[in-house]
C-alpha positions in Angstrom: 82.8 -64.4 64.1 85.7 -62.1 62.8 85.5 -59.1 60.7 83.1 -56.0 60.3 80.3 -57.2 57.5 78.3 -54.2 57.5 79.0 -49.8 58.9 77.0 -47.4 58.4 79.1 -44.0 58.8 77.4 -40.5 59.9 74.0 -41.5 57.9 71.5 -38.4 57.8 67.7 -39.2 56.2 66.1 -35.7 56.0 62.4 -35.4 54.1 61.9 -31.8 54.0 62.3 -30.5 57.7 62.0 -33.6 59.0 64.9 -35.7 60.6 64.1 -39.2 60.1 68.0 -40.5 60.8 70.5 -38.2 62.0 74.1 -38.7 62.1 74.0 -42.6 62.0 76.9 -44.5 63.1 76.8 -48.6 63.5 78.7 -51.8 63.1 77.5 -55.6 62.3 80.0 -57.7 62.7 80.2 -60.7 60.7 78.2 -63.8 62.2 76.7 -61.7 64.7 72.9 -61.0 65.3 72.6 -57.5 65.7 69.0 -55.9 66.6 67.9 -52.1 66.3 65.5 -51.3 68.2 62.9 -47.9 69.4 60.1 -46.6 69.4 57.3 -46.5 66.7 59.0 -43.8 64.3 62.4 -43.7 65.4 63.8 -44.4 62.2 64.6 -48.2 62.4 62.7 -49.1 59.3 64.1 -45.7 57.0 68.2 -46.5 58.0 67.6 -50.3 56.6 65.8 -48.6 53.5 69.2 -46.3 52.9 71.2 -49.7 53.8 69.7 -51.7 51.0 69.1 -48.5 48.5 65.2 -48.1 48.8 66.7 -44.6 50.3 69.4 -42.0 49.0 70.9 -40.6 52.3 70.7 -37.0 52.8 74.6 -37.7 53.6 76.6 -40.3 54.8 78.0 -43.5 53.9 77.1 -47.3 53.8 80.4 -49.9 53.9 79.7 -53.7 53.1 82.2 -56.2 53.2 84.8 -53.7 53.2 83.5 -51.5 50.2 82.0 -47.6 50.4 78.8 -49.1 48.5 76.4 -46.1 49.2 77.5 -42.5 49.7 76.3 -38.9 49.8 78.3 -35.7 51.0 76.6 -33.0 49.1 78.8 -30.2 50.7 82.4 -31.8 51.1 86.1 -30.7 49.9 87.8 -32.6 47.7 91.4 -32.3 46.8 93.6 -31.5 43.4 94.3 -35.1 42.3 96.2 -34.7 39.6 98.1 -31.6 38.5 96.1 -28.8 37.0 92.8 -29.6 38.8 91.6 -27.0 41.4 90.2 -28.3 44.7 86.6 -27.0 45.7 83.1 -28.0 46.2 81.7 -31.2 44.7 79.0 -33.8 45.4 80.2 -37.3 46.3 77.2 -39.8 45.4 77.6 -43.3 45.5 73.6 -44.8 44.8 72.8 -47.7 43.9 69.4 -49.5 43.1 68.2 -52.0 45.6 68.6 -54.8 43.1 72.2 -53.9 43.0 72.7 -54.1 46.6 70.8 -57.7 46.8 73.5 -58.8 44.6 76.4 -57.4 46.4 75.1 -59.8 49.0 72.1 -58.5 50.8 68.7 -59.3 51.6 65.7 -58.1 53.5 62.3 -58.7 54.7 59.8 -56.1 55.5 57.3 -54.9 58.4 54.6 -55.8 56.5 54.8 -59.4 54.6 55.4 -58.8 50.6 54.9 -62.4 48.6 53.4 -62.6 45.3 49.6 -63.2 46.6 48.9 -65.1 43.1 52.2 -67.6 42.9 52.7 -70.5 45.1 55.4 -70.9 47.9 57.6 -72.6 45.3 57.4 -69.9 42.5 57.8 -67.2 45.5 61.4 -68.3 45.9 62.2 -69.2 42.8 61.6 -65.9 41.7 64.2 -64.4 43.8 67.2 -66.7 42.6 66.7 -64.7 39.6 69.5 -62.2 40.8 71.8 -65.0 40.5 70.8 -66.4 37.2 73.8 -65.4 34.6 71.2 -66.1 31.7 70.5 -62.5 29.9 66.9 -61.3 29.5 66.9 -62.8 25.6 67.8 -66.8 26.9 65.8 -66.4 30.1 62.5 -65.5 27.4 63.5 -68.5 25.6 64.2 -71.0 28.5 67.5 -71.7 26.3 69.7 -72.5 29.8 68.1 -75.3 30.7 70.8 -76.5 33.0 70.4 -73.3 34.9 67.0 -72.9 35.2 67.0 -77.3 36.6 69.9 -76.0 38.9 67.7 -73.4 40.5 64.8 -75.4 40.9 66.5 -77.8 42.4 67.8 -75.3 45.0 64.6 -74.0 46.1 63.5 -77.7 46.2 66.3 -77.6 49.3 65.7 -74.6 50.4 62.0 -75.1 51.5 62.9 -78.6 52.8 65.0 -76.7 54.9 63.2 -74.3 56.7 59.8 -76.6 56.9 57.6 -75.8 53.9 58.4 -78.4 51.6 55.2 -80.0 52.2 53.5 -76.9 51.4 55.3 -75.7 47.8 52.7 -76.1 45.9 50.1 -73.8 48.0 49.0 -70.4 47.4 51.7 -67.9 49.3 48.1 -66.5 51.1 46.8 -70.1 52.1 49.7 -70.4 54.7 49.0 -69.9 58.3 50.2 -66.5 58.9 53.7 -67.5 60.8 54.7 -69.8 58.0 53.9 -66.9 55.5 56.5 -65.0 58.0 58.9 -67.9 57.3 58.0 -68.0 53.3 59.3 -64.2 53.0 62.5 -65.2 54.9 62.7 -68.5 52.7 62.6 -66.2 49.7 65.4 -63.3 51.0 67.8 -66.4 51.5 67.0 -67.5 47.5 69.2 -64.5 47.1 72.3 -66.1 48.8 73.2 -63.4 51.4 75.7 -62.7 53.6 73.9 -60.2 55.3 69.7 -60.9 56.1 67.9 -57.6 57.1 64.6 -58.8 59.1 62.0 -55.9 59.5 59.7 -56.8 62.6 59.7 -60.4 61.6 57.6 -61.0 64.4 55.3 -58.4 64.2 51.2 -59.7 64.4 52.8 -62.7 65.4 51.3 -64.8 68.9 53.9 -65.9 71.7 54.1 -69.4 69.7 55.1 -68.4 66.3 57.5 -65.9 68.2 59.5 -68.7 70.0 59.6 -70.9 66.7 60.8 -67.4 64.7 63.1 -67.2 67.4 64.6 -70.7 67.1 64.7 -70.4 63.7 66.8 -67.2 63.1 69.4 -69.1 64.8 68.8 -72.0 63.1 69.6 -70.2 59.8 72.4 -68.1 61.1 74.2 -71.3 61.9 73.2 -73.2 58.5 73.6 -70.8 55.9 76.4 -69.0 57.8 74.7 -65.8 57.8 74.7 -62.4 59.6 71.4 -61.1 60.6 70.6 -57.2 61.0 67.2 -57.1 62.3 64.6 -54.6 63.7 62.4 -55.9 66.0 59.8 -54.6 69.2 58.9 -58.3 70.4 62.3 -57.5 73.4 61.9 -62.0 74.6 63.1 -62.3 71.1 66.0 -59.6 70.9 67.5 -60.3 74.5 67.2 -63.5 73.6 69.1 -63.8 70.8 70.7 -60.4 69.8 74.9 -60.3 70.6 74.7 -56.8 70.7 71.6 -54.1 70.3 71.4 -50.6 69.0 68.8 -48.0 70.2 67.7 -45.6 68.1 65.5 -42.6 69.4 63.6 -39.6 66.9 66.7 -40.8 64.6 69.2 -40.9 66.7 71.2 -43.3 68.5 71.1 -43.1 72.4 73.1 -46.3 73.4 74.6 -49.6 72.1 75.7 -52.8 74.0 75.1 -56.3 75.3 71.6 -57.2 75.7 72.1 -56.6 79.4 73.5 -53.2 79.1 70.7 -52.2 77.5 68.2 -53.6 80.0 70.1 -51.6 82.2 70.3 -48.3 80.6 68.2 -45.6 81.8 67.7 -44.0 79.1 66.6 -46.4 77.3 64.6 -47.7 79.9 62.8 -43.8 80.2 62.6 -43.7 75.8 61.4 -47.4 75.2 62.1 -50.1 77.6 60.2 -48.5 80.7 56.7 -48.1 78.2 54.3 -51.0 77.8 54.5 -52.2 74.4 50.6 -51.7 74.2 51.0 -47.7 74.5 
C-alpha cells in the first residue's frame, strides 16, 4: 500500500436549498479498502456520484492518481498569468462525463443492481470492455478488428472463471440467484480494468450467507486484480470486517474518520448511526 489513489477536496452537492454534501474532505489510499458509511440520506451515494461524474459539484475538487480530474469553484480569484491579463472573478470547472472517468481508471456498482435484463452474463461483461477497445465506432460496426474483438472475449472468458460464474455465461443476467447477480455487476465494473472499484451497498437485500461470501470475495479481488476498493455499505460485520479505515458521513457532512475500532468507539457516531438498530 503506498500512495494516495483517490481525494476528494472541500466537495459541496447543493440541489436548490438542500445540502446533500457539504465541505467534503477524504483520502483512499492506494490498496486500501476504504468504507463510507451513515445513515439513509447522508449523502454517501451523491459524493460517489460527483467522484465518478454522474454529479457536477456545487464546488470542490476530485484528485485521482495524482490529477485535479473534477473541479468547480464558481466564486474564486484567479491571478494575472501572463502580462496584460487582469486578475478577477472566474469559474474554474473541470467536468467530465462518467464514461470519461471509467477510463481514467474507475469503476462502480450501484445500490440497486443495473445489468442488461435481456443479455446473458457473458454479453453483460463483454459490454463493458468496450471502454478499452481502441477500434473507432466505423470498424467496431463492421467487426473489422477481429484480433481485438477474440482478445476481449477471451478476457471475459477469464474473468468469469475467476470470480465463479463461468458455468453460468450463457444464462440470462435475471436467472442468477440474486447474490451471484450481486457478483455479475462487480464482474462487469472489473471488465473496465480499474484501479479504483466504487461498491454502492453491495450487500444490500442480501441474507447473512451471500454477505460472508461478498465479504470474502472483495478481498479476494483486492488481492488479485490489485485493486483499491471505495465502498458504501450499512451491513457494519462486513465493514469492520474488512475496511482499513472508515469514513462517517452525517446530513452531508463528515463527523469522524479512523480504524474500524475508532469508529466503534466514537460517540458520535455511535449517538448518529452506530447506536440505532439497522431496522429503524
Amino acid at each position: 500500500m503506498s500512495g494516495n489513489l483517490l481525494k476528494i477536496e472541500n466537495v459541496t452537492m447543493q440541489f436548490g436549498g438542500v445540502v446533500a454534501v457539504d465541505n467534503l474532505n477524504l483520502e483512499v489510499n492506494k490498496g486500501e479498502i476504504v468504507a463510507l458509511i451513515g445513515p439513509n440520506g447522508a449523502g454517501k451515494t451523491t459524493a460517489f456520484n460527483v467522484v465518478t461524474g454522474v454529479y457536477q459539484p456545487t464546488n470542490g475538487a476530485v484528485w485521482f492518481q495524482g490529477e485535479k480530474i473534477i473541479e468547480n469553484h464558481p466564486q474564486g480569484k484567479m491571478k494575472a498569468m501572463y502580462k496584460g491579463q487582469h486578475a478577477g472573478e472566474y469559474s474554474q470547472v473541470l467536468a467530465p462525463t462518467p464514461d470519461k472517468v471509467t477510463r481514467l481508471g474507475m469503476a462502480r456498482t450501484f445500490q440497486n443492481i443495473r445489468l442488461w435484463k435481456s443479455q446473458t452474463v457473458f454479453d453483460n461483461v463483454l459490454i463493458a470492455k468496450h471502454c478499452r477497445t481502441t477500434s473507432n465506432v466505423f470498424s467496431a460496426a463492421f467487426r473489422l478488428n477481429r484480433k481485438e474483438e477474440a482478445e476481449q472475449r477471451a478476457d471475459v472468458e477469464t474473468l468469469l472463471e475467476t470470480v465463479g460464474l463461468a458455468d453460468v455465461k450463457d444464462e440470462p443476467a435475471t436467472s442468477l440467484p440474486y447474490g451471484k447477480q450481486r457478483r455479475l455487476e462487480i464482474a462487469r465494473a472489473l471488465a473496465a480494468e480499474p484501479q479504483l472499484l466504487l461498491l454502492d451497498e453491495p450487500a444490500a437485500g442480501m441474507n447473512p450467507q451471500e454477505t460472508d461470501e461478498l465479504t470474502a470475495f472483495i478481498g479476494e479481488i483486492r488481492d488479485r486484480f490489485q485493486l483499491t476498493i471505495f465502498l458504501i455499505e450499512h451491513h457494519m460485520n462486513l465493514v469492520m470486517d474488512i475496511s482499513e479505515r472508515i469514513y462517517v458521513l452525517d446530513f452531508g457532512e463528515l463527523i469522524a474518520k479512523g480504524t474500524p475500532a475508532e469508529i466503534q468507539n466514537n460517540k458520535r457516531v455511535i449517538d448518529a448511526y452506530l447506536g440505532v438498530s439497522e431496522d429503524a
